[in-house]
N, C-alpha and C positions, 0 to 999 in steps of 0.2 A: 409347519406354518410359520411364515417370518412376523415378527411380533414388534421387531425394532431395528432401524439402524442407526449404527450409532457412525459417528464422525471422528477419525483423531486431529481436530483439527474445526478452522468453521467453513471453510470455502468448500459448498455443496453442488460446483457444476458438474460433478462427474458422477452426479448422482441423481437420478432420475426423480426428483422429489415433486413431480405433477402425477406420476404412477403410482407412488408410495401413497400418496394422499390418496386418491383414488380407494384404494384397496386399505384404506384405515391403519397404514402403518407410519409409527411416528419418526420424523430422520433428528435424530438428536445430534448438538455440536457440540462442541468444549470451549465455549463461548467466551470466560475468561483465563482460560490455560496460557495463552501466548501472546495477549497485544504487547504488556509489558517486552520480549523480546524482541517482536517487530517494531516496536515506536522505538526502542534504540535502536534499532538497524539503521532504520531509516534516517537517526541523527547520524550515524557514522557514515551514511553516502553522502549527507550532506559535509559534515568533515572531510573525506576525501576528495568531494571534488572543490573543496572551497580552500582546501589547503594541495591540494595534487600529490594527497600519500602514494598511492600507488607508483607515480612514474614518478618521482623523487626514488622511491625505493628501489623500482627497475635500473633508472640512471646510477646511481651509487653501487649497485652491483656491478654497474661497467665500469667501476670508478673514474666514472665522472661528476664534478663536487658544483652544484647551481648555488652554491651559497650565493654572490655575487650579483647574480643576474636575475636570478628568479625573485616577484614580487608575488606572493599567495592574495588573497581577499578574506576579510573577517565575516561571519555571521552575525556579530553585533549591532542590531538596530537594522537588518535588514526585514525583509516583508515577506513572510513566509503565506502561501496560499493551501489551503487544505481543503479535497474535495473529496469530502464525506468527513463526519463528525462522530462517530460512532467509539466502542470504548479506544483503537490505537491511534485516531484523531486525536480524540481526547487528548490521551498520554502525551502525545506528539508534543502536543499547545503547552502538555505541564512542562515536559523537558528543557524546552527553549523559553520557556518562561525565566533563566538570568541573564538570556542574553540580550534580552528587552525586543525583540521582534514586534513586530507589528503582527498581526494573525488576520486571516480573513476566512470566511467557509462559505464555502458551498457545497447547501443539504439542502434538498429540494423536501426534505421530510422533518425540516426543523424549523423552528419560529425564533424571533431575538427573545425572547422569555427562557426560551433552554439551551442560550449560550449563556458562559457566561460574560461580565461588562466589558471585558477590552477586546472581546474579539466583533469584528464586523462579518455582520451579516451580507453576503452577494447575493442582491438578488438574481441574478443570471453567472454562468460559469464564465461569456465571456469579460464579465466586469472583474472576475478574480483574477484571469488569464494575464488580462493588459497590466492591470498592478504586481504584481508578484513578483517577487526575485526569483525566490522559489515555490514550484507547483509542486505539490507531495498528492498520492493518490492512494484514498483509502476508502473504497467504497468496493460494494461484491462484483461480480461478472454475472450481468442480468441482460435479457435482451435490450433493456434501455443503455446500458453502459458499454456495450461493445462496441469497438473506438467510438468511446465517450471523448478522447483526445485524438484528431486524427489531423489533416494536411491545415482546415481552416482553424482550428484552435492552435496548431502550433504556431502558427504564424501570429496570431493576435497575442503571444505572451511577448515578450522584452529578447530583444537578442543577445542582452546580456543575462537572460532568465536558463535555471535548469529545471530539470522534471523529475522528478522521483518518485518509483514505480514499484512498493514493497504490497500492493493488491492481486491485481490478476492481469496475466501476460496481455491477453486479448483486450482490455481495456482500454489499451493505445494501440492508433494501426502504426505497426512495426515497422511498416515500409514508409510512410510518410515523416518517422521521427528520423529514419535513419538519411532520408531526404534535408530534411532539417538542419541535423546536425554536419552535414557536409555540405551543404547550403550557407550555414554560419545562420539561419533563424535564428535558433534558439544556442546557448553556450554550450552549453553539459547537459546529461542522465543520469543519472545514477538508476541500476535498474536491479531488480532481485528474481524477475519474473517475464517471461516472453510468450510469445504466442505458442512456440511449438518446446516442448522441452526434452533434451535438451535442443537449444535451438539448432534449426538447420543453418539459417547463413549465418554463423559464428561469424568469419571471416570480413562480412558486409558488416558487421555489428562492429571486429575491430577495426574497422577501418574510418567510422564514424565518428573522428575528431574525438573529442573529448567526451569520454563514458568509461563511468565506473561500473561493474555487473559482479553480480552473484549469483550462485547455483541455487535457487529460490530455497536458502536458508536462512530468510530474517525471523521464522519462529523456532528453528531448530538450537535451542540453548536444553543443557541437563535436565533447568529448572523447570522451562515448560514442556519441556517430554512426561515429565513426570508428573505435572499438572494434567496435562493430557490424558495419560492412562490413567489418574485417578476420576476425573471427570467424565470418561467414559463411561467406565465401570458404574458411576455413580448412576451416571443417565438411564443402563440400560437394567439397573437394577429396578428406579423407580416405577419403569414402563412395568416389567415382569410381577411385581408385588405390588403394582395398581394404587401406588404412592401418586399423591397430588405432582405434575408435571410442571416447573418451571418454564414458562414459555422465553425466560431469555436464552434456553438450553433449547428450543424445537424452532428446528429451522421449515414446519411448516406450520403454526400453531392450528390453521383452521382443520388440521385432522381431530382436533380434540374434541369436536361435535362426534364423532365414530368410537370414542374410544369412554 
């Protein structure tokens, strides 16, 4: 008799947790193993597309030297848009907090009481859209959120604006960003996550003007692996010796009336 599942990780779409509830079983995550690692991933796509590491780095391989011609853009005092506020939100807003950023969020489950004072509250996603240099996305894959970003939100951001995408693939329609970005909408991606993985149109993706991607490894550091399996272990110990449950660790809390 299955008693518990537990998650190495928090993103619970590939796991049936309206059946789990059902049947009185609790789906535990590892809730703060890894934002620390994603909320600097996520600054480091912003680095690379705001400084262009990557093909600085490809071009010098072919020794060829941009000193000269190439002009990069600062993240200093620019307006970063974050859509969900949750703890690698959070992180996010503290990271960039000396480069004096502007911050805005949109969390349709949060009030100005529990942000805190310099960041502005949207009350709609496309008022963060149209402001933002940069869009960062950090909210789960729910039926409300899939392409939560699609053809008419790319277009309402700044066509000098990027998007960064260290949540879930399906959360932006893939097909419409990469419309986008070879359209000249929106400037850059930075992306860590795709619809299908590995993605099938690789190809259409490099082809799509300026984007930076990763093999969806913005929580894979030593640190949170190990945070992981110790918070697993922790989770599924609680459930089996009927220890009081932390519902910031139960990604269904309402199974707790069953149990």
């Amino acid at each position: 008799h299955l008693r518990v599942i537990a998650k190495h990780g928090v993103g619970v779409d590939n796991i049936d947790v309206e059946t789990a509830t059902q049947l009185g079983i609790p789906v535990m995550i590892t809730a703060s193993a890894n934002y620390e690692s994603v909320a600097e991933h996520t600054l480091g796509l912003m680095f690379a597309l705001a400084k262009d590491i990557p093909w600085h780095d490809h071009r010098l391989r072919q020794g060829i030297w941009e000193k000269t011609k190439y002009r990069g853009v600062e993240l200093f005092r620019k307006t970063l848009g974050l859509v969900g506020f949750g703890r690698i939100g959070r992180r996010v807003y503290e990271l960039v907090s000396p480069l004096q950023m502007k911050v805005l969020v949109y969390d349709p489950y949060l009030t100005v009481e529990n942000l805190p004072p310099d960041i502005t509250l949207a009350a709609h996603l496309e008022d963060l859209l149209k402001e933002a240099d940069i869009v960062s996305l950090h909210c789960p894959l729910t039926e409300q959120t899939r392409h939560l970003i699609g053809k008419k939100e790319l277009e309402a951001m700044k066509k000098t604006a990027w998007l960064i995408n260290t949540a879930r693939g399906e959360v932006v329609d893939e097909e419409a960003l990469v419309s986008a970005l070879q359209e000249g909408k929106i400037a850059g991606a930075g992306l860590d996550t795709f619809k299908k993985e590995p993605p099938e149109d690789l190809q259409l993706l490099c082809e799509a003007d300026k984007i930076v991607m990763t093999p969806h490894v913005a929580g894979a550091t030593e640190e949170a692996f190990q945070r992981m399996g110790i918070e697993a272990a922790q989770n599924v110990l609680a459930v089996l010796e009927g220890k009081k449950i932390d519902k910031n660790y139960l990604a269904n809390p309402e199974v707790l009336k069953f149990i």
